[in-house]
N, CA, C and O atoms as a DFTB+ gen file, in Angstrom:
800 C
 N C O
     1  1      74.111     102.487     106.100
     2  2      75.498     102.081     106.300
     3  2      75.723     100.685     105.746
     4  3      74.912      99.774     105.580
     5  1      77.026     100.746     105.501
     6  2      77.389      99.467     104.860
     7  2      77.098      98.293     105.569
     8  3      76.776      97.313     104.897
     9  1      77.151      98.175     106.961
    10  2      77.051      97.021     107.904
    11  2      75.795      96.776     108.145
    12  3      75.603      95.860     108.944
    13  1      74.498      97.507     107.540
    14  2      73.485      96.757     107.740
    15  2      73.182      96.076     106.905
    16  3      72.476      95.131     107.257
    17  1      73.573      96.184     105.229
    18  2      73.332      95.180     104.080
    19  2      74.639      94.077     104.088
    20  3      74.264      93.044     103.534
    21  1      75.880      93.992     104.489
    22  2      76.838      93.146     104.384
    23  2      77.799      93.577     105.711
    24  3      78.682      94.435     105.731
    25  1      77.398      92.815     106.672
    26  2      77.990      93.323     107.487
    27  2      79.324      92.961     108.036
    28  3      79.245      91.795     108.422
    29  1      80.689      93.510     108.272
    30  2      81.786      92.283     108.468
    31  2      82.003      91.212     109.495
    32  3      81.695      91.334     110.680
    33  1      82.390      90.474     109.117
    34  2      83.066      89.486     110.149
    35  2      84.337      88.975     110.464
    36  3      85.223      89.145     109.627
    37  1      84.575      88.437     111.410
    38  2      86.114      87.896     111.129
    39  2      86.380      86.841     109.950
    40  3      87.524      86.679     109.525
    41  1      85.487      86.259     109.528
    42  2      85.428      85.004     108.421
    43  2      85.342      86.505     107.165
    44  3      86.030      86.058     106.248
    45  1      85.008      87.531     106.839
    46  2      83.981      87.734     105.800
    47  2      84.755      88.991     106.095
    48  3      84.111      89.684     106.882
    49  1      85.704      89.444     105.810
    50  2      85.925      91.274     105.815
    51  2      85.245      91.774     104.772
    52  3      84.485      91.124     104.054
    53  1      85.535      93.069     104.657
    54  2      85.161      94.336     104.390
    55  2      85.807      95.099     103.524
    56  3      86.530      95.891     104.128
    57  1      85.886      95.254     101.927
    58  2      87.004      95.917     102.098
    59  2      86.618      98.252     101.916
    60  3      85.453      98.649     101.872
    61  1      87.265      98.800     101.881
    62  2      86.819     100.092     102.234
    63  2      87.679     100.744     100.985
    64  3      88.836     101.095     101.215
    65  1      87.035     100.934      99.453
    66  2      87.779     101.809      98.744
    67  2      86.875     102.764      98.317
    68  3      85.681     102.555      98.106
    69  1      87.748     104.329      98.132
    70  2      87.457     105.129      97.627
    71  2      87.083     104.747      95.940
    72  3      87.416     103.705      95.376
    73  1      86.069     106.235      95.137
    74  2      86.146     106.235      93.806
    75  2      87.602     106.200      93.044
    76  3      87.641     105.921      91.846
    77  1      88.672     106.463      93.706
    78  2      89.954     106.887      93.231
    79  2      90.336     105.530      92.927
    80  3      90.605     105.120      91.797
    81  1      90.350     104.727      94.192
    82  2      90.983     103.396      94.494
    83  2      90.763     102.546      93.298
    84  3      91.638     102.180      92.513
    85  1      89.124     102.193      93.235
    86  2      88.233     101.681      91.973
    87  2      89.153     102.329      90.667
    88  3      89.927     101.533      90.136
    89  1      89.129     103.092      90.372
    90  2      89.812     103.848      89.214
    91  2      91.503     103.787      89.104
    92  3      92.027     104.222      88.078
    93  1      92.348     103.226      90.210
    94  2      93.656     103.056      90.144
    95  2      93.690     101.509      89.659
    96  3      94.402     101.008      88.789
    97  1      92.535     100.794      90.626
    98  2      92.694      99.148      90.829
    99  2      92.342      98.914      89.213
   100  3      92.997      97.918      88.906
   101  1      91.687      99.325      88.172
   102  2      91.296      99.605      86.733
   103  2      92.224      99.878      85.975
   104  3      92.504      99.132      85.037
   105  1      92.976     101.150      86.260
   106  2      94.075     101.168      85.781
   107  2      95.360     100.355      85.709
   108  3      96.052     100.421      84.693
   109  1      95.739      99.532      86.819
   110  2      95.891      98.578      86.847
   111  2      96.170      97.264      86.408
   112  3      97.173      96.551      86.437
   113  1      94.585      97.090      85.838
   114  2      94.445      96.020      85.372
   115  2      94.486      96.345      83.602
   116  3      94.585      95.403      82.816
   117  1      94.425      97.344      83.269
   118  2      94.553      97.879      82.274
   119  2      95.582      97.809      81.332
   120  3      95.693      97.305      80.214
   121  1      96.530      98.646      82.315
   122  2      98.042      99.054      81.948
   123  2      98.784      97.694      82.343
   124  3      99.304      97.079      81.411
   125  1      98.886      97.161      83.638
   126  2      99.665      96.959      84.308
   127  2     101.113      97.386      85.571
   128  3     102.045      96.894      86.207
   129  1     100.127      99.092      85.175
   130  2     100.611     100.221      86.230
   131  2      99.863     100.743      87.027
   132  3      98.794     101.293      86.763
   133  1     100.401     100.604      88.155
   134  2      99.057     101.339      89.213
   135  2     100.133     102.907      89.348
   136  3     101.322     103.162      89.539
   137  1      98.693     103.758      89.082
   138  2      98.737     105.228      88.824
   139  2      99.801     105.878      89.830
   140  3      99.175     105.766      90.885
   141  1     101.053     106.505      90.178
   142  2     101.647     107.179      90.910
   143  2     101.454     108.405      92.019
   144  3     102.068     108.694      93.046
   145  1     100.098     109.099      91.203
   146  2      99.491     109.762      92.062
   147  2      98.153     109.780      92.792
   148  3      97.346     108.907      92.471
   149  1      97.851     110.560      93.625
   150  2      96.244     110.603      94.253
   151  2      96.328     112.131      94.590
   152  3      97.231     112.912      94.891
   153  1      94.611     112.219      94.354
   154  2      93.910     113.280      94.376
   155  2      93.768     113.830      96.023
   156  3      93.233     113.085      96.844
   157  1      94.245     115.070      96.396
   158  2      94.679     115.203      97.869
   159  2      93.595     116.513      97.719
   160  3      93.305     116.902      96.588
   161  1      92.982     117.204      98.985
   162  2      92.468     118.346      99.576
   163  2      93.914     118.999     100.205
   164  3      94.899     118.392     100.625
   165  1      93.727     120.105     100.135
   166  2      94.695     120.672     101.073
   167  2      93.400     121.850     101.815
   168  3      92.494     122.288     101.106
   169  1      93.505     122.146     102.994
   170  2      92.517     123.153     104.172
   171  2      93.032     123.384     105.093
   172  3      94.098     122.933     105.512
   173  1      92.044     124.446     105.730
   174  2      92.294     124.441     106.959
   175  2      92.412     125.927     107.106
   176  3      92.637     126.749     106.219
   177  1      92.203     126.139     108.486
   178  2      92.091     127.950     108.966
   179  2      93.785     128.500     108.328
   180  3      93.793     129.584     107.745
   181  1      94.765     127.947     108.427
   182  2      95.856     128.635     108.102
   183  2      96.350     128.942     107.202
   184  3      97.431     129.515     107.064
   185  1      95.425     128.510     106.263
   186  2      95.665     128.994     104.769
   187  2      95.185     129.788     103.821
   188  3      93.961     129.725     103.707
   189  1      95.858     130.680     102.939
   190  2      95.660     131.337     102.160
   191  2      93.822     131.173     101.662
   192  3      92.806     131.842     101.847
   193  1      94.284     129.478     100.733
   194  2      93.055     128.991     100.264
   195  2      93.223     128.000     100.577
   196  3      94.278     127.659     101.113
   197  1      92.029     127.031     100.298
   198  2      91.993     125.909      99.748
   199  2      92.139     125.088      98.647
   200  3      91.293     125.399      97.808
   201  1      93.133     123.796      98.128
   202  2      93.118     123.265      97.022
   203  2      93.252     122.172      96.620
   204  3      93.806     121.406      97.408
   205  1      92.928     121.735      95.578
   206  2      93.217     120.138      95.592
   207  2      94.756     120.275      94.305
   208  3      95.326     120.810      93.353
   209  1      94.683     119.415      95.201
   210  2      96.769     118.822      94.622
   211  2      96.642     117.525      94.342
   212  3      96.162     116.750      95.169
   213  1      97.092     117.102      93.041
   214  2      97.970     115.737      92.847
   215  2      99.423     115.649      93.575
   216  3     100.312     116.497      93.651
   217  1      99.342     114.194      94.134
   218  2     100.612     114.049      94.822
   219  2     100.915     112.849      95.216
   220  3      99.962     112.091      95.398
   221  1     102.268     112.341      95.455
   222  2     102.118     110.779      95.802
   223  2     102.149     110.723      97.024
   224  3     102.482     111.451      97.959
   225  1     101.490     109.112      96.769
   226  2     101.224     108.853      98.916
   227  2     102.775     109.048      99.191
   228  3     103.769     108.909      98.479
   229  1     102.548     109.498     100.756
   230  2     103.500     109.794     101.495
   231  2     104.164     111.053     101.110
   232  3     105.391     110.985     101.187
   233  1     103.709     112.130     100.735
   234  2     104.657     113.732     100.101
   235  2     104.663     113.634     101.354
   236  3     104.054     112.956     102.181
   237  1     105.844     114.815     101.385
   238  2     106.231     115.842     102.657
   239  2     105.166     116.988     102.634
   240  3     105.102     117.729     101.653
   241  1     104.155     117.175     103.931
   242  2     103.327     117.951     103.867
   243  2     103.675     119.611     103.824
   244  3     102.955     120.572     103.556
   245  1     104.953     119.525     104.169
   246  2     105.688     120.964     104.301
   247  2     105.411     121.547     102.679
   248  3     105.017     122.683     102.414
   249  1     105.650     120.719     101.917
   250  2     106.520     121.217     100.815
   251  2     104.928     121.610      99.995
   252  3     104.749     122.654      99.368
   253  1     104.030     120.677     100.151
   254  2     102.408     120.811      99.899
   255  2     101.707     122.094     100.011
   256  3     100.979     122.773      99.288
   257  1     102.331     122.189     101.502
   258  2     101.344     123.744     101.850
   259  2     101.970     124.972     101.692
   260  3     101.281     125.979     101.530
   261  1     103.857     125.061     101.732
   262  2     104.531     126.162     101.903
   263  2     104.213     127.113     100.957
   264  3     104.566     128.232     101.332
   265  1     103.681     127.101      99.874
   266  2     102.996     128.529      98.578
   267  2     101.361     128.945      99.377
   268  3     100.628     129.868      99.024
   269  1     101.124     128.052     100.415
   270  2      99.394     128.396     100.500
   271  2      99.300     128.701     102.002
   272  3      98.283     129.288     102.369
   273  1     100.347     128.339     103.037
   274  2     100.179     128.366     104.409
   275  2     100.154     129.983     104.644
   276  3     100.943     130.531     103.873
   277  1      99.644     130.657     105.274
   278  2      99.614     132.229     106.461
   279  2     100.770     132.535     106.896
   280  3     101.488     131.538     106.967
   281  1     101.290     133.529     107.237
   282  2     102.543     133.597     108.067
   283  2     102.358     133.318     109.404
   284  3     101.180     133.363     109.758
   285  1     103.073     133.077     110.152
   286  2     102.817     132.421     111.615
   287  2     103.013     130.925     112.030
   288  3     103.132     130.179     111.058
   289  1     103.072     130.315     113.258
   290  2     103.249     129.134     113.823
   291  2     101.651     128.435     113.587
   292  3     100.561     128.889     113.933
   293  1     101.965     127.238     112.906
   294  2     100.410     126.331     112.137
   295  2     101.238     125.031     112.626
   296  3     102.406     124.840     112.965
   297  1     100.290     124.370     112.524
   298  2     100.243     122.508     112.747
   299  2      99.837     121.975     111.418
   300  3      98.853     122.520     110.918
   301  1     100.432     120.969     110.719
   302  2      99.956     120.285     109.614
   303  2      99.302     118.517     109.986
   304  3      99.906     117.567     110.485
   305  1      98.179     118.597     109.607
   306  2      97.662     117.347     110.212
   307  2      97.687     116.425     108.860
   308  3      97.516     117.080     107.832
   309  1      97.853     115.147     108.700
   310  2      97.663     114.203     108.205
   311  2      96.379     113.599     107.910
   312  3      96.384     112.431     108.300
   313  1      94.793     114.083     107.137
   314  2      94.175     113.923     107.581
   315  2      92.981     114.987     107.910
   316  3      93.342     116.131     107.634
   317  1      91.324     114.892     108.556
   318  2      91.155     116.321     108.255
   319  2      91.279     116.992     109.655
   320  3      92.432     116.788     110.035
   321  1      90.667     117.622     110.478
   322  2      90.720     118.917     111.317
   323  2      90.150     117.672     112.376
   324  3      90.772     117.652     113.438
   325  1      89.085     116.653     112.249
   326  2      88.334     115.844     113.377
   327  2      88.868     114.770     113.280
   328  3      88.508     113.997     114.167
   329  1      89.873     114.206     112.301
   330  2      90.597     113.186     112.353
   331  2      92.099     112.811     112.270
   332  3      92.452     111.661     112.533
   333  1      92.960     113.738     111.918
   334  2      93.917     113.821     111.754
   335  2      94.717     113.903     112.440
   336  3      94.253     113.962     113.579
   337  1      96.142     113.964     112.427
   338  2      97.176     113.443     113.078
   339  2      98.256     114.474     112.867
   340  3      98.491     114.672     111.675
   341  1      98.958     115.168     113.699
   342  2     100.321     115.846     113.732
   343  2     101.061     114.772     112.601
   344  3     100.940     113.549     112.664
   345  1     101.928     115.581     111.455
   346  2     102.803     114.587     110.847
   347  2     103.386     114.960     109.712
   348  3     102.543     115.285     108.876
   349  1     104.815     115.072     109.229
   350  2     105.542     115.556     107.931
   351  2     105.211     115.019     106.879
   352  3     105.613     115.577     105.858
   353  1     104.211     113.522     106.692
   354  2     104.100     113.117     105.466
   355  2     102.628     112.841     105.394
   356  3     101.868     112.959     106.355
   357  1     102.194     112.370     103.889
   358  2     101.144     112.202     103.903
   359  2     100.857     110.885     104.119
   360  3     101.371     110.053     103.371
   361  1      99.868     110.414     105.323
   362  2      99.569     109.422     105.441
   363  2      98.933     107.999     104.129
   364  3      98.222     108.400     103.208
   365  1      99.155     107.000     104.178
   366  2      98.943     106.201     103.013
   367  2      97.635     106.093     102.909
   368  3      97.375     105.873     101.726
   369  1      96.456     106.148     103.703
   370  2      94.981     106.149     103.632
   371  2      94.541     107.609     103.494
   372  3      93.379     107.750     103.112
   373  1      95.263     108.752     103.737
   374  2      94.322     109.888     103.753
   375  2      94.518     110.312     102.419
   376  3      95.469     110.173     101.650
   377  1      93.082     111.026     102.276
   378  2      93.052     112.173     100.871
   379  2      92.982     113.585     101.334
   380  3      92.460     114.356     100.529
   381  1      93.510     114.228     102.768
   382  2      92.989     115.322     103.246
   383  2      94.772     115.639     104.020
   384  3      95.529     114.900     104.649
   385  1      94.880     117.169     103.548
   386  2      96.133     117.611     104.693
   387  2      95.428     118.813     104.926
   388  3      94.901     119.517     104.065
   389  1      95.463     119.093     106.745
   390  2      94.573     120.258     107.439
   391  2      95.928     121.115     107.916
   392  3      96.845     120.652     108.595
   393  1      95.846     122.248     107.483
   394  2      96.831     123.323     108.134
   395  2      95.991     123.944     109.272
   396  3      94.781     123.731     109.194
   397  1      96.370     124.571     110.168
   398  2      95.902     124.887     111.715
   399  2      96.405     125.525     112.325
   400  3      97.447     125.002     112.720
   401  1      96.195     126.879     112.834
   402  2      96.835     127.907     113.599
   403  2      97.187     127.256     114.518
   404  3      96.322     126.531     115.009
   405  1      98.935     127.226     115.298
   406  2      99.039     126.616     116.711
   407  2      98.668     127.488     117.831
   408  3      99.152     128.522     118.292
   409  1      97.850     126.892     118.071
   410  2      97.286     127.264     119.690
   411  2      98.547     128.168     120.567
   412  3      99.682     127.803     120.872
   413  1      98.068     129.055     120.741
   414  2      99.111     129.403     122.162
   415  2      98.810     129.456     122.929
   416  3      97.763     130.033     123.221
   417  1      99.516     128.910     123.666
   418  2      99.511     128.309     125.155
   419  2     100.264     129.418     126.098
   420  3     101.304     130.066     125.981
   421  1      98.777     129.279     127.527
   422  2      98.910     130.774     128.210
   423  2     100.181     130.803     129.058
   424  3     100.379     129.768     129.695
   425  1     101.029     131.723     129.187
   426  2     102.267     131.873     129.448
   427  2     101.894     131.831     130.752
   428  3     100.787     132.149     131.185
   429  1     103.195     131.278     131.626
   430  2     103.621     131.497     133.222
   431  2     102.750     130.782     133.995
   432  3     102.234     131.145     135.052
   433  1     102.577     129.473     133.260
   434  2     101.907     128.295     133.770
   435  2     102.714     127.565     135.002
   436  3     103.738     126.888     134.912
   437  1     101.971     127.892     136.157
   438  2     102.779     126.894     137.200
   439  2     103.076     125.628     137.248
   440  3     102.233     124.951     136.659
   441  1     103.968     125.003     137.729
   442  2     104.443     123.587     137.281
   443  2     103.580     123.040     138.327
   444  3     103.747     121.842     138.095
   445  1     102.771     123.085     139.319
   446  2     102.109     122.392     140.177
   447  2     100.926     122.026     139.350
   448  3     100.631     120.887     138.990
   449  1     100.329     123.050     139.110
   450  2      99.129     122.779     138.116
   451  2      99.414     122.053     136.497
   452  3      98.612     121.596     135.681
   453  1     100.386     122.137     136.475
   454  2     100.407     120.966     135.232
   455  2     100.725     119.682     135.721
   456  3     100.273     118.752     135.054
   457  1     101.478     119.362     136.850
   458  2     101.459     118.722     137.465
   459  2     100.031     117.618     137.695
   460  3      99.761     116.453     137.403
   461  1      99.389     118.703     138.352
   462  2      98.153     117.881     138.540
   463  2      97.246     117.810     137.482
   464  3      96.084     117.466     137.701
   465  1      97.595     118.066     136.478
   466  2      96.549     118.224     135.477
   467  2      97.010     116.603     134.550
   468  3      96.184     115.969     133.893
   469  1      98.430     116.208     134.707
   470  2      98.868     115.396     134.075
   471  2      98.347     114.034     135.052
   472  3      97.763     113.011     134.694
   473  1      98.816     114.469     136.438
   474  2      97.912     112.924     137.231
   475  2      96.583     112.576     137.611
   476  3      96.171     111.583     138.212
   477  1      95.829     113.827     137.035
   478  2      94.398     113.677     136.923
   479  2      93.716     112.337     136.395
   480  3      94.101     111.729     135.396
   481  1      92.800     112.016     137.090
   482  2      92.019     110.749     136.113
   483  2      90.745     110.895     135.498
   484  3      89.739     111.317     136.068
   485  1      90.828     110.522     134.285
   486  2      90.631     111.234     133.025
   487  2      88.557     110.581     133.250
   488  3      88.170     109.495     133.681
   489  1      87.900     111.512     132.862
   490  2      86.475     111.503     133.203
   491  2      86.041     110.416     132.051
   492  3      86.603     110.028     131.027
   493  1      84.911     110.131     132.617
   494  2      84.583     108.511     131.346
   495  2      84.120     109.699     130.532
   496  3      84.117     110.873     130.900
   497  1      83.627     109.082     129.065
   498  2      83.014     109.538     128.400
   499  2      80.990     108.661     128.661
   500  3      80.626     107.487     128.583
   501  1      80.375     109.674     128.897
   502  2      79.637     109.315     128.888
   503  2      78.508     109.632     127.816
   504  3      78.359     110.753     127.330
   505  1      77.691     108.473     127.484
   506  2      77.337     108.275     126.097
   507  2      75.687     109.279     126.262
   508  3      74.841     109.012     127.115
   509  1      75.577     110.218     125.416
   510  2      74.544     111.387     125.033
   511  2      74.068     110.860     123.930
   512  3      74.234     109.773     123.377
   513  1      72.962     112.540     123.509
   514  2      72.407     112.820     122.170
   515  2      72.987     113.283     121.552
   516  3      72.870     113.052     120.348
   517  1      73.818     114.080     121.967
   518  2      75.306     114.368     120.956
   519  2      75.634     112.701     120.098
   520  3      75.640     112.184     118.981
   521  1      75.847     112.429     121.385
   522  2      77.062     111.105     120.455
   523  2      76.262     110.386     119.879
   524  3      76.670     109.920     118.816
   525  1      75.032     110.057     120.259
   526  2      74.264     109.480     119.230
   527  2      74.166     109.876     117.738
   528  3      74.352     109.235     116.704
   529  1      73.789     111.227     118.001
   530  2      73.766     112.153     116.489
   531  2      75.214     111.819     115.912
   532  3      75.218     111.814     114.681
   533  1      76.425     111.543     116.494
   534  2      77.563     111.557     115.596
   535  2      77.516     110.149     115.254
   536  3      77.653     109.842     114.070
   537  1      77.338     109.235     116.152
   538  2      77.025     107.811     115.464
   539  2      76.274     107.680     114.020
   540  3      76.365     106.836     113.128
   541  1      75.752     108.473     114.114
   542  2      74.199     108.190     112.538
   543  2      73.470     107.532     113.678
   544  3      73.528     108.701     114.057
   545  1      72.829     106.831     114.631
   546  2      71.981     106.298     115.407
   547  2      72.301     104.774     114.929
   548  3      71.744     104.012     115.719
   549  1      73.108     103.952     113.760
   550  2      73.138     102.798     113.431
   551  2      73.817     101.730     114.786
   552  3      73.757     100.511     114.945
   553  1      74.395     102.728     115.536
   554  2      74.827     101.658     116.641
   555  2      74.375     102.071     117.829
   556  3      74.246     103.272     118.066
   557  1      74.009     100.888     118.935
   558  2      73.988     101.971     120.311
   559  2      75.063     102.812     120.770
   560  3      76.160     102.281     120.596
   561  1      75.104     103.996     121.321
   562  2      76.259     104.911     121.705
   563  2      76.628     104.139     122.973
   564  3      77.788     103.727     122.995
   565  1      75.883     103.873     124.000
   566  2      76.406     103.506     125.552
   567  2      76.664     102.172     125.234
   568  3      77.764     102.043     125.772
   569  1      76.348     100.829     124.609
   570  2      76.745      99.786     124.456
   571  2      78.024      99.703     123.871
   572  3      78.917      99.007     124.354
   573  1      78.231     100.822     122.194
   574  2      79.202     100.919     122.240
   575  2      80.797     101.054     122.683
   576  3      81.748     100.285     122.544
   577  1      80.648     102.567     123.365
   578  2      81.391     103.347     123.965
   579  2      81.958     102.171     125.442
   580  3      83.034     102.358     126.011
   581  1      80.996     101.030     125.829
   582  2      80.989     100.778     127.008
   583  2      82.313      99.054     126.408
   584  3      83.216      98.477     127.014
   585  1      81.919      98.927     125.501
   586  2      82.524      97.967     124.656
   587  2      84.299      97.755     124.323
   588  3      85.160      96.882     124.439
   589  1      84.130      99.509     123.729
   590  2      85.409     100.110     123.459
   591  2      86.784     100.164     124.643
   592  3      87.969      99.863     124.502
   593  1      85.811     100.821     126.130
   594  2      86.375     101.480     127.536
   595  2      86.922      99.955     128.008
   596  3      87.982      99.771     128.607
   597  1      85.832      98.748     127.550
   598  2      86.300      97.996     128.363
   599  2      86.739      96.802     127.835
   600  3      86.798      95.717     128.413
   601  1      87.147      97.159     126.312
   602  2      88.577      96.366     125.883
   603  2      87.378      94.976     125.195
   604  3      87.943      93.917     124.921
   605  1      85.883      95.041     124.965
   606  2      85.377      93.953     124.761
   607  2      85.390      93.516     123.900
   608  3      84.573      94.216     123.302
   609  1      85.850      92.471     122.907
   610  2      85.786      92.113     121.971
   611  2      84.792      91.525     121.185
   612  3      84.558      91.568     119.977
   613  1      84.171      90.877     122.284
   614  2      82.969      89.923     121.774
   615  2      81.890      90.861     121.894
   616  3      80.804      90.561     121.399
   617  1      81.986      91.550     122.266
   618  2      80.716      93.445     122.499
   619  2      80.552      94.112     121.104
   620  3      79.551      94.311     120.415
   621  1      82.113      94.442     120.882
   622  2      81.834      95.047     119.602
   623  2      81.823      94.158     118.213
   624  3      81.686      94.795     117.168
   625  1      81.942      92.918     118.147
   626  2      81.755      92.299     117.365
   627  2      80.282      92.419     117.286
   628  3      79.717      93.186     116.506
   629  1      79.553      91.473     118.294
   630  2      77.924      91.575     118.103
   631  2      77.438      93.154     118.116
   632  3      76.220      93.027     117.983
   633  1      77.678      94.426     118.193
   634  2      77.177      95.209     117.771
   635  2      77.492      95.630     116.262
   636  3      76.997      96.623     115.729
   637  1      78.249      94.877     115.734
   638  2      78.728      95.343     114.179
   639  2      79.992      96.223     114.450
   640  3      80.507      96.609     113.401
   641  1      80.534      96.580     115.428
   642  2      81.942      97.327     115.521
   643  2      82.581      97.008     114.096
   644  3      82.927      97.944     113.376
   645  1      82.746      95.607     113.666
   646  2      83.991      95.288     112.497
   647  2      83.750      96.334     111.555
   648  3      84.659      96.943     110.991
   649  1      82.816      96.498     111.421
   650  2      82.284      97.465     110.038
   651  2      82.664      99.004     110.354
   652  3      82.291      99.906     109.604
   653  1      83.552      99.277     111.695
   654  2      83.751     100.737     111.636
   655  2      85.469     101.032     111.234
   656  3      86.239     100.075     111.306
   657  1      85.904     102.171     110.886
   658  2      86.969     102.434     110.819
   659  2      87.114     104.047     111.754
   660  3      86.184     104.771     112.109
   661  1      88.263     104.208     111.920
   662  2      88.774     105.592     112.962
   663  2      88.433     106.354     112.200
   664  3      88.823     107.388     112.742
   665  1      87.933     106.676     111.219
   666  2      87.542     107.818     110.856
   667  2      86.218     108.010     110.890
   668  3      85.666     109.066     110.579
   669  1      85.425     106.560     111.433
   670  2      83.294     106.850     111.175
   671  2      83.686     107.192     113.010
   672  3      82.587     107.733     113.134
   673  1      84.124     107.282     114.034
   674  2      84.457     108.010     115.037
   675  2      84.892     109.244     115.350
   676  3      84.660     109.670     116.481
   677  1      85.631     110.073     114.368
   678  2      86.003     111.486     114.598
   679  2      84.803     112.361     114.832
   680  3      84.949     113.317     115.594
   681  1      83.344     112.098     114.128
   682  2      82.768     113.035     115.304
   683  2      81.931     113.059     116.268
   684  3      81.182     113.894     116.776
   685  1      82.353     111.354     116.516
   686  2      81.912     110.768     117.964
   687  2      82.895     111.665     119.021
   688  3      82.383     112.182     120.014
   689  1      84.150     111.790     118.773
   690  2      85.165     112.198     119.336
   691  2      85.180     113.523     119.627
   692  3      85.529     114.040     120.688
   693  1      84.891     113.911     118.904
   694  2      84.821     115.865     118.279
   695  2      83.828     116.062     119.296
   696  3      83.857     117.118     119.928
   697  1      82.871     115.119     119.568
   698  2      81.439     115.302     120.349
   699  2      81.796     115.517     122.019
   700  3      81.614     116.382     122.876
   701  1      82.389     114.238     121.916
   702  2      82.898     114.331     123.637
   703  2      83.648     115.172     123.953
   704  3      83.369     115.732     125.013
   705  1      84.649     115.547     123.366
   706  2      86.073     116.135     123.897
   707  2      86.506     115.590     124.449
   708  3      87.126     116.348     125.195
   709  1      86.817     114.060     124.875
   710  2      87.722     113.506     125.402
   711  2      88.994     113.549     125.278
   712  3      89.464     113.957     124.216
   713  1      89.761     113.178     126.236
   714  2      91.139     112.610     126.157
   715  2      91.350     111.173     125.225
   716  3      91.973     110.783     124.238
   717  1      90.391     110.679     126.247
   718  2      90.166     108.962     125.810
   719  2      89.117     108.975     124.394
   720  3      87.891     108.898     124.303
   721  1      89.904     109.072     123.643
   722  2      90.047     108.784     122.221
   723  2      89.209     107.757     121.409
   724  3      90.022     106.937     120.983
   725  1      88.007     107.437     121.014
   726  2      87.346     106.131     120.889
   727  2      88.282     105.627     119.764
   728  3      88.851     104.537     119.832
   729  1      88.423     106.574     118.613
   730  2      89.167     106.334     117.649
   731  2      90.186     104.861     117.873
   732  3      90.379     103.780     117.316
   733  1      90.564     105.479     118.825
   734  2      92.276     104.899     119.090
   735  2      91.832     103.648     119.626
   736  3      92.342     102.573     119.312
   737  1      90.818     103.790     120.491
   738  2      90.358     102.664     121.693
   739  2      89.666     101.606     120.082
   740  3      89.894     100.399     120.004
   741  1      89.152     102.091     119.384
   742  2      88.751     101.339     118.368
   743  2      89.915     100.181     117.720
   744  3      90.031      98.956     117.775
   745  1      90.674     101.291     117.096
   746  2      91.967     100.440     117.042
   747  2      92.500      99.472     117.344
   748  3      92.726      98.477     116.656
   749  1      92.835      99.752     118.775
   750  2      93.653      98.758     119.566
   751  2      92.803      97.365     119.718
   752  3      93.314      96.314     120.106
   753  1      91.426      97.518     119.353
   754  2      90.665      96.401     119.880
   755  2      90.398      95.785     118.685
   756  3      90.200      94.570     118.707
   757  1      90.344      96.491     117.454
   758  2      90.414      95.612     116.418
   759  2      91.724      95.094     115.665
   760  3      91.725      94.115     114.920
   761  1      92.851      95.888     115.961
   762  2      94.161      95.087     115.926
   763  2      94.352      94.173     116.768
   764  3      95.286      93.490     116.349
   765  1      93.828      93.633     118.107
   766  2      93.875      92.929     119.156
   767  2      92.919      91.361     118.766
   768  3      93.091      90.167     119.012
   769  1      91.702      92.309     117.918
   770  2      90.649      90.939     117.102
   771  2      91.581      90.506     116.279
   772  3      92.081      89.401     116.488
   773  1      92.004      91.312     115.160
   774  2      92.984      90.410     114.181
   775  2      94.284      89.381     114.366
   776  3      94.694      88.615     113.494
   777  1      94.835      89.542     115.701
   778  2      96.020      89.031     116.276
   779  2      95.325      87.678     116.508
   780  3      95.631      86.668     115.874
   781  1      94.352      87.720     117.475
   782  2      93.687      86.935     117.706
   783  2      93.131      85.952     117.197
   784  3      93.136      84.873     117.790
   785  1      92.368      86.153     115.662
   786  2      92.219      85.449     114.998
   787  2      92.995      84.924     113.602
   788  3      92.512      84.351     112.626
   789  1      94.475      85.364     113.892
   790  2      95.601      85.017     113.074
   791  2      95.184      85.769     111.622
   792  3      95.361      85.159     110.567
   793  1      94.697      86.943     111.629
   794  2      94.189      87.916     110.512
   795  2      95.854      88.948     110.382
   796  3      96.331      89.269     109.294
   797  1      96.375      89.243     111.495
   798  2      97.469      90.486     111.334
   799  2      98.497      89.614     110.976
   800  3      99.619      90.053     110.726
């Protein structure tokens, strides 16, 4: 991993480009035009096939999949199947749109039991060999995870946190089945570092 040969800091970021990126930032400097399109995946159970599409950041994902989607009620994610996001456009960082059979949901659900299912309090995630295996083993899982839950900043700094993005978590996430989201919990704590250190 990248964070054991150059690892980030708040003094010293990181930056994270694709082969595409390298090849636009070139073009670029070339032309003096940065390229209009990017190289997209389109997947996922609800489709015909699979394909790759040129398209500009931000398409309408509708319009992407409508020749390749199944007949029936699907979800279009932003993103792939372990990371992605409900959403009509294409997100500005992703190269992936996941089509997805929508779940149906079992009819003549009592309102008590959703009820309590909504004021439930939500089980920790507790850190396994699963989650290790989704880590790559480069970080501790329970130091981590324990870092994330509890908002630490100075935790995930000294474990190398800076060096992760929400997507080296999707199948930390995928692992647990949580509610509580590390992804997200990642997020908030490194938008919270950058505020902090007058970076955002």
């Amino acid at each position: 991993m990248l964070h054991r040969h150059f690892p980030a800091r708040t003094g010293a970021p990181v930056w994270d480009l694709t082969a595409e990126d390298a090849a636009d930032i070139g073009a670029l400097l070339a032309t003096g035009f940065l390229p209009p399109t990017r190289l997209i995946a389109i997947t996922g159970e609800a489709l015909r096939s699979p394909a790759l599409v040129r398209c500009q950041p931000g398409a309408d994902l509708r319009g992407l999949t409508r020749a390749r989607v199944l007949p029936g009620p699907h979800d279009l994610l932003s993103g792939s199947a372990l990371d992605g996001r409900p959403a009509l456009w294409l997100g500005s960082r992703d190269r992936q749109v996941t089509a997805l059979p929508r779940a149906q949901r079992p009819a003549g659900r009592h309102w008590f039991r959703a009820a309590l299912d909504r004021a439930a309090r939500h089980a920790p995630i507790i850190p396994t060999a699963a989650l290790d295996q989704a880590l790559g083993g480069d970080l501790p899982a329970a130091a981590l995870v324990r870092a994330l839950a509890a908002g630490d900043a100075e935790g995930l700094i000294r474990l190398g946190g800076l060096s992760l993005l929400e997507e080296d978590l999707a199948l930390a996430d995928y692992a647990t089945g949580s509610d509580q989201r590390l992804a997200r919990q990642l997020r908030a704590l490194l938008d919270r570092i950058a505020a902090e250190e007058g970076l955002a």
